[in-house]
N, C-alpha and C positions, 0 to 999 in steps of 0.2 A: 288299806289296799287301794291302789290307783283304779281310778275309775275301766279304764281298759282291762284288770287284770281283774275282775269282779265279773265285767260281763264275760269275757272268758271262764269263770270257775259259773257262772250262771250256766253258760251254754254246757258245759260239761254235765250240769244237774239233769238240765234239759235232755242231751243225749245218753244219759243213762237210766235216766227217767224209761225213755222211748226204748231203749235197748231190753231194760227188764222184765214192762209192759207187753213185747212183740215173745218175750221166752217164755209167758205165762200162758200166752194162745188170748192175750183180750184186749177188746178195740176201746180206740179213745173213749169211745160213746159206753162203752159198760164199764170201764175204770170209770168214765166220770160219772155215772150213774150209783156207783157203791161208795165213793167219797163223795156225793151230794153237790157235784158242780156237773157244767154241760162237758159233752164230748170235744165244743171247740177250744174251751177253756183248758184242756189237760194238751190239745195240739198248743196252744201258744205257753204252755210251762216246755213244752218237749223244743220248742222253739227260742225260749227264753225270751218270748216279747214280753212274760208277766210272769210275778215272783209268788208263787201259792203261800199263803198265810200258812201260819206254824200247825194248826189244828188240821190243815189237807195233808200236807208232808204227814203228817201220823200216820191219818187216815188211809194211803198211798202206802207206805210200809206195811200197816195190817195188810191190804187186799194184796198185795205182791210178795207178802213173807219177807221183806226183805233185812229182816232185825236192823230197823230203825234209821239204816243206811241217811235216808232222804230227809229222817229230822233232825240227824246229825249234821248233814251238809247244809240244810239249813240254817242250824243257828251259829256254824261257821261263819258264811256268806252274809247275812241277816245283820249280823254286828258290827257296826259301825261304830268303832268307839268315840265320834265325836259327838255323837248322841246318845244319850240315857239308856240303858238297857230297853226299857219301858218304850220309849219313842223312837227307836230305832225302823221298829215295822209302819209304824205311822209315816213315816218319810217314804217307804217305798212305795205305800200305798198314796201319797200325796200325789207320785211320778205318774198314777197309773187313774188316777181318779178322771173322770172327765167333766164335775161338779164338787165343788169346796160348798159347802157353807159352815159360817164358822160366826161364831159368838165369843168377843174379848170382851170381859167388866173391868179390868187394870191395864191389863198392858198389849204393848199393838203386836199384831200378830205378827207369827216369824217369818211369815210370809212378803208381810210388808214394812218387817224395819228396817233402817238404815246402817251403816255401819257404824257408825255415832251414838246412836241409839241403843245399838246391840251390844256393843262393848261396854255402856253404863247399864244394862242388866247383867248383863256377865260379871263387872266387879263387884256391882251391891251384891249379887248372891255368892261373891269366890273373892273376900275381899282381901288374902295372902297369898292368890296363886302367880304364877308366873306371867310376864308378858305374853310370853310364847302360848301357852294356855288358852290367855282370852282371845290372841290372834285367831289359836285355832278354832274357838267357839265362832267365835264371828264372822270368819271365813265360810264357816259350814250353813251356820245360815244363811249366809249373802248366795251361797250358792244354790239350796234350797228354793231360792224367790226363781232362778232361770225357769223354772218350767211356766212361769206366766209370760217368758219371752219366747214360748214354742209357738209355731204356727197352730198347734193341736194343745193349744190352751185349754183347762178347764173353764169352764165358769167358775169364777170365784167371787162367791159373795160374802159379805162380811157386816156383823154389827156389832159395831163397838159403845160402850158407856161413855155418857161423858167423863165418865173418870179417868178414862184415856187421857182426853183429850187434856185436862187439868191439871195433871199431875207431871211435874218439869223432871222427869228423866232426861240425867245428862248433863241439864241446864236448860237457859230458854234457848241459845244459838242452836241446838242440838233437838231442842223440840221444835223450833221453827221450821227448820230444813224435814224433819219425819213428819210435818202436816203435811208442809209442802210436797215433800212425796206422794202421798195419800192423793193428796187433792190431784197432782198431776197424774196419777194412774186413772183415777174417778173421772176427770176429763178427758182422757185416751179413751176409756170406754174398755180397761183394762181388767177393772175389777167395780164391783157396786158396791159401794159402802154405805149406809144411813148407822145413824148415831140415836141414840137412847137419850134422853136428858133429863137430867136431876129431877124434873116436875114431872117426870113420870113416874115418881114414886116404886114400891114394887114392880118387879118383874118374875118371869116365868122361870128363870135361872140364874135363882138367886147365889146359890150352892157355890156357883164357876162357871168353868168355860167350857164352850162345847164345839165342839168341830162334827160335821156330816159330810160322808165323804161316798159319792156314786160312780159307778161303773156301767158302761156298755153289756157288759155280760158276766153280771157278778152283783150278786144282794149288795145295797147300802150296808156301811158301817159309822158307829160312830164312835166317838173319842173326847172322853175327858180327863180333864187333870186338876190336880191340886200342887202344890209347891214343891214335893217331894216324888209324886207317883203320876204314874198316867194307866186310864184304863181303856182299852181298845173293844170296841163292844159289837157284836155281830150275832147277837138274836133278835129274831125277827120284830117280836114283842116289844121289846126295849129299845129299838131303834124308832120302829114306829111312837114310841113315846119323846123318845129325842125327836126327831121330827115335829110333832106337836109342837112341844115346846119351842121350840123354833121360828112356827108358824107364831106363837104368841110372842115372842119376840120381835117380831115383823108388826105386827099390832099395835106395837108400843113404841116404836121408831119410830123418828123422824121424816119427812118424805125426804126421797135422794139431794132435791135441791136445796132442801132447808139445811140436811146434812153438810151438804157440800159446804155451804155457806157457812156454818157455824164452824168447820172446820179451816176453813179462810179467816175465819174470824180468829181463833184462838193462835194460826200460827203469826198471825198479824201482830198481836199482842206481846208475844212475844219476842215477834222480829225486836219491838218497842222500846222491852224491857232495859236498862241502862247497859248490863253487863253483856250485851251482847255488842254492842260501841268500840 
């Protein structure tokens, strides 16, 4: 579904939202009081500036009767099929976040890889599909990174393991240019990166990877995944536990300059390497 024709069926959610809402006799501020978010929060779904996670659309059916209308429309809308059932919602809420933090131990975030790059993850996981396929994979990511070119950028901070950094996805030409990236975002002052390195032995997240994702007016959530699945997590308990860990992940980093540096360093080495000649 083209981007145009998405916010269009959004707004239509939105205005049916507000239409069903005003036939019941109840204001934003008590709908969103009975679905557990603010009364501004239910004006910008009726307005379609933000897309309510799948467990409020329920919640919004129960309190309006409306036999499930709003979590039907939902997981219409919701579904992107260039992304994972699983990470589909992850994506909208990236749009909507006004803070990322995010924790990679293998591979660089999708937020900051290149197209070079993305396309040598796409084959090693999908290594009989189509051209066409991994275009579209890599396309959706590339276009996933715009929102660090909005004026109303999140903060996005990021730590990655040296194993990032070490491991030649693509090739060295093709790791060279995605440090280089990194490092040019980290010098814009686009994104903060610090790096984890090997003599740090254990860390706080050993498991995987972790994403924390905040809002203006709306609880944190967080998000992790494995190879196959991803879990999107929004109790309170368990976020504040990803948070922690987090924090001790910051602990164990690098400072930004040594970071920076070591990541000048590795893409240097590779510039180096012969096959890149």
């Amino acid at each position: 579904m083209a981007n145009g024709s998405r916010q269009a069926a959004w707004e239509f959610f939105g205005t049916e939202l507000k239409r069903r809402r005003e036939d019941a006799g109840i204001s934003q501020v008590e709908l969103g009081s009975r679905v557990f978010v603010s009364g501004g929060y239910i004006g910008q779904f009726e307005q379609a500036i933000r897309k309510p996670q799948l467990d409020i659309a329920q919640r919004i059916d129960e309190v309006l009767q409306t036999d499930g209308i709003f979590e039907r429309l939902w997981q219409k809308l919701i579904r992107d099929q260039r992304y994972a059932d699983y990470f589909a919602e992850v994506v909208e809420l990236e749009r909507l976040a006004t803070r990322i933090c995010e924790f990679a131990p293998t591979v660089v975030p999708g937020l900051l890889q290149t197209a070079a790059y993305a396309r040598a993850v796409t084959v090693a996981a999908n290594p009989f599909v189509t051209d066409e396929y991994v275009e579209e994979k890599v396309t959706a990511r590339l276009e996933r990174a715009h929102i660090l070119k909005d004026a109303t950028r999140p903060e996005y901070w990021v730590i990655l393991h040296e194993n990032v950094l070490r491991s030649p996805v693509g090739g060295p030409a093709a790791m060279a240019e995605q440090l280089g990236h990194i490092a040019r975002l980290m010098r814009e002052r686009t994104v903060w990166v610090t790096v984890i390195p090997y003599a740090a032995g254990a860390h706080a997240s050993m498991a995987g990877s972790l994403k924390l994702m905040g809002f203006d007016d709306a609880p944190p959530v967080a998000y992790t995944e494995t190879s196959f699945s991803g879990t999107l997590i929004d109790d309170p308990a368990v976020v504040k536990r990803a948070q922690r860990a987090y924090d001790l992940l910051r602990v164990a980093a690098l400072s930004p300059e040594a970071s920076l540096a070591l990541i000048e360093s590795a893409a240097e080495d590779y510039r180096r390497c012969p096959s890149t000649t």
